[in-house]
N, C-alpha and C positions, 0 to 999 in steps of 0.2 A: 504494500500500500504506500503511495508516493505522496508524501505530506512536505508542508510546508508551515515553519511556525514564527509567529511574532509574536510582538508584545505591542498595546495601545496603553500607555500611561502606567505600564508596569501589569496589566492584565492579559494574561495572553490567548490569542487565539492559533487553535491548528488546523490548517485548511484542508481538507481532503482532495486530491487532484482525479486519483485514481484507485477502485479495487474498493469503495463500496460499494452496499446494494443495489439492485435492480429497482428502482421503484417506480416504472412504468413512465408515462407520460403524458400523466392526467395533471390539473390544475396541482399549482405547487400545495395547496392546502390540503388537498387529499393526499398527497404521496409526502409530506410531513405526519398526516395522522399515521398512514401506511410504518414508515420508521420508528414514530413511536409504540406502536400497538403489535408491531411484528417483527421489529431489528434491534430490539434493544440491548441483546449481546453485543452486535457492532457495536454502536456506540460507547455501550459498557468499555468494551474490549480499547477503544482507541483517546477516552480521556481520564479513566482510570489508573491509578499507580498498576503495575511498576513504569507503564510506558508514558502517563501523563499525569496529572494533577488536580487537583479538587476543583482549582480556582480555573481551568482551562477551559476555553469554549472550543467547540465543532463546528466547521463549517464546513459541507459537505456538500461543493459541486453540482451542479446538476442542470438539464438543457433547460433551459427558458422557456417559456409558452409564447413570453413577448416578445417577436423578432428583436425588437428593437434594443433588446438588454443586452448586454456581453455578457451575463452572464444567469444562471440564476443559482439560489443557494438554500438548504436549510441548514439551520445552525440548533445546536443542543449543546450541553452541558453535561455531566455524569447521570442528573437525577434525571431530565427533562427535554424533549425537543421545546424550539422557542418559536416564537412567531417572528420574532425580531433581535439582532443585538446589534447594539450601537458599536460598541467596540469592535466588535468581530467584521461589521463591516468598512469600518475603516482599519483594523486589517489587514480585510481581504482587497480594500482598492491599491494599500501598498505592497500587498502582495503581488497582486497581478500586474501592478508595474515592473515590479520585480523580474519576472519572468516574461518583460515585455508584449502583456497581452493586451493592454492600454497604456498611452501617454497622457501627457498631461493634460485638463483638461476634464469635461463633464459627458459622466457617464451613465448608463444606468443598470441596474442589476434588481432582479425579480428576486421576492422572498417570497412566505405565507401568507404572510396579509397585505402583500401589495406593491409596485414598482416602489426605488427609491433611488433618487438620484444621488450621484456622486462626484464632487469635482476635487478632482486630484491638482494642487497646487504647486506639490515640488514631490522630490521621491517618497516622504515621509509624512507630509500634511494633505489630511483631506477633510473638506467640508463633505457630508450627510445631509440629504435635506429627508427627513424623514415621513414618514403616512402623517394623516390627521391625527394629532393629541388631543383627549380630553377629560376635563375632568365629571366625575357625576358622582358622587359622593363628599360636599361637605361638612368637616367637623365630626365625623361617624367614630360613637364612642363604641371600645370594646372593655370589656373587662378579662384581665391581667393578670392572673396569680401572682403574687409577689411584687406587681407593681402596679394593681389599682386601675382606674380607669386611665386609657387613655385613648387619647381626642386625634383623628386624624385624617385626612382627607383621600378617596379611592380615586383614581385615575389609572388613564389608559395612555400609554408611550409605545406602543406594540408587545407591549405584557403588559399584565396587570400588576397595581400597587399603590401599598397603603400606606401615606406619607405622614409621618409625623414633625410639627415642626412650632416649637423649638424643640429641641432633642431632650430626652430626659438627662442622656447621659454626656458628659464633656466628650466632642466628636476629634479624640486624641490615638494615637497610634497604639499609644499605653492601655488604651481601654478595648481595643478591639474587640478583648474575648468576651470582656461585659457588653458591648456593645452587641457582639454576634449573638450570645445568648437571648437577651431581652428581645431580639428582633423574630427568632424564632417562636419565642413564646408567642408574641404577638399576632405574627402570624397566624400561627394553629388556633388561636381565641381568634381572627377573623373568619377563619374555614369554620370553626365549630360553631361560632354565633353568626354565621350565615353574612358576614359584611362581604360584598364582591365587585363585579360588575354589572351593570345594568341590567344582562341577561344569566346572572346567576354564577359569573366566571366568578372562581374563588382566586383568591391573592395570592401572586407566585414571587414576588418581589416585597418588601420591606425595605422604608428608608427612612432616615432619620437627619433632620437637616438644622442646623443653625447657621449665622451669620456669622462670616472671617474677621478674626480680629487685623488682616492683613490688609493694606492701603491698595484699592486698585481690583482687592478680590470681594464678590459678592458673597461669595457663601460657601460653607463645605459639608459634603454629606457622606452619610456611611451607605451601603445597600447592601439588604442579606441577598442573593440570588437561593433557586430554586434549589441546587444542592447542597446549602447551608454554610457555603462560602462566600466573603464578603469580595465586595467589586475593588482590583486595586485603582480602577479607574473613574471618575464619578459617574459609571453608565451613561451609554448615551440614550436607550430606553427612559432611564429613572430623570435623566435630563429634559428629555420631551414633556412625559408626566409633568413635571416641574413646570416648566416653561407654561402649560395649559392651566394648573393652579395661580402661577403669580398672576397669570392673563384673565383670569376668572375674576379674580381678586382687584383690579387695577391697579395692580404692583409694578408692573412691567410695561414701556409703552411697547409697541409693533414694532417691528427693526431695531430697537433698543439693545445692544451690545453687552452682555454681563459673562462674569469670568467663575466660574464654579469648579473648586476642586472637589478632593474625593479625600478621603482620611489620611492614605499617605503623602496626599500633596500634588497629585497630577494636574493638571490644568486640562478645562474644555473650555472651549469659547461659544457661549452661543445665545440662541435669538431664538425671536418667530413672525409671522405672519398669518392676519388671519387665516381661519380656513374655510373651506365653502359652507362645512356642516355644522358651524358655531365653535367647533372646536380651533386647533392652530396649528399651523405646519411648522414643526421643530426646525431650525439650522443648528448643527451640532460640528466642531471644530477639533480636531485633536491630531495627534503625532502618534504614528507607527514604525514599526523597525522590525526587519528580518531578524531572526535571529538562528535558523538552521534550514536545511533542505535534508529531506531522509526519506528513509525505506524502513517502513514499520514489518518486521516479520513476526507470524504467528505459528509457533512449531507444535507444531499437534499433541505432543507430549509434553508441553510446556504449563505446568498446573495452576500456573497464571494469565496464561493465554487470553482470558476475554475479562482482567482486570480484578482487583483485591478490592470488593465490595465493602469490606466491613469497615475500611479506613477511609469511605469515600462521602462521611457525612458529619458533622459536629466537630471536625475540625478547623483551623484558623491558624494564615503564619502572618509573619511581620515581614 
């Protein structure tokens, strides 16, 4: 299997080229359900230890429906196919520069839930213009074992997620693993008391955001992702969501330029614009980097071969 991996602000993703499944060549939403519901050893097998990591995303290849994309993609995680990742597609744009499949310049590439355009600005920066974001849940309290109610607003970035803000916990490096725990908890209290989206999607994302004490930065925020791993990049999903709450709120003007990191400190730059359906079309700005080309082998007698499950959730590094 011929992969190719970076990193977007210290988050990495690994792109799949060649040698997964078959999954036909029906709308990319059906053949994302198809991967989750029938290939989950694959993906098991190619972002799980020993050959990947908790925090790694998947991007896995696949022909486009829309002539006009270069490409199209589904992308998953250990726990989860996504509908969307911000990071992973800016990525996959410096990826495929990489390997000179586009130059610089705006492109576009088909997911699950929809085109999204991409302008590649130098070998390692790419704007995201992302699907419509929006919010429909605000102020939605849940109650918390061990930390009481808490107040927090549901949106949609091409996943779903439940934003809490200001954070309960200081959004510091040192606090990660408090940070990752409470985010979990919260989560499983919105599945279980029913907080989701509009049509019942339950919360697969977790964020937790306050304002930067730093001159020039708006804000920084932590996000649990679906395998119980925190984002090292401020997501560009949880970024969208964002963008569609401040916009809700009259916090943010339209085009209005703000600089959001993530816990360890990465930088996105971004904005939006209305969108046709009340909701807002994300720009989302970030820095990618190669960081290997390989051949994943899987030896048949290898007792790890389709990934070490039991290490692939409730962890957290620095």
């Amino acid at each position: 299997m011929h992969v190719i991996d970076s990193h977007t602000g210290g988050e990495p993703t690994r792109v799949i080229l060649d040698g997964g499944p078959d999954l036909g060549s029906g709308p990319l939403s059906k053949r994302a359900q198809l991967l989750a519901t029938q290939h989950k050893q694959f993906y098991h097998s190619v972002i799980l230890e020993p050959r990947g990591q908790t925090a790694m995303v998947g991007a896995l290849l696949v022909e486009p429906v829309d002539p006009s994309c270069v490409t199209g993609v589904i992308y998953f995680d250990s726990e989860a196919v996504l509908g969307m990742c911000g990071h992973g597609t800016i990525g996959l744009a410096v990826t495929l520069a990489h390997l000179g499949r586009i130059d610089i310049g705006t492109h576009k590439i088909e997911t699950p839930v929809g085109v999204i355009e991409i302008c590649l600005t130098d070998m390692n920066t790419a704007t995201i213009t992302n699907v419509e974001s929006r919010r429909t849940h605000r102020a939605a309290q849940v109650e918390v074992d061990g930390l009481g109610t808490i107040t927090g607003d549901v949106a949609y970035g091409g996943n779903w997620f439940y934003i809490i803000d200001p954070s309960p916990i200081a959004i510091e490096v040192d606090n990660i693993r408090a940070l990752t725990d409470a985010a979990i908890a919260i989560r499983l209290a919105t599945i279980a008391q029913g907080i989701g989206g509009d049509a019942g999607q339950p919360v697969d994302h977790v964020v937790f955001q306050e304002p930067s004490p730093e001159d020039g930065i708006h804000s920084r925020n932590f996000v649990l992702c679906p395998d119980d791993a925190y984002d090292r990049s401020p997501c560009g999903t949880a970024s969208s969501a964002r963008l569609a709450c401040l916009a809700a709120d009259g916090l943010l003007e339209a085009g209005q330029d703000i600089v959001q990191k993530s816990v360890i400190g990465s930088p996105y730059r971004i904005s939006y614009q209305p969108g046709p359906n009340g909701g807002v079309i994300p720009k989302i700005t970030g820095q990618a980097f190669v960081m290997a080309e390989s051949t994943l082998l899987f030896h048949a007698n290898d007792p790890f071969k389709n990934g070490i499950k039991a290490t692939s959730k409730n962890q957290s590094s620095t």
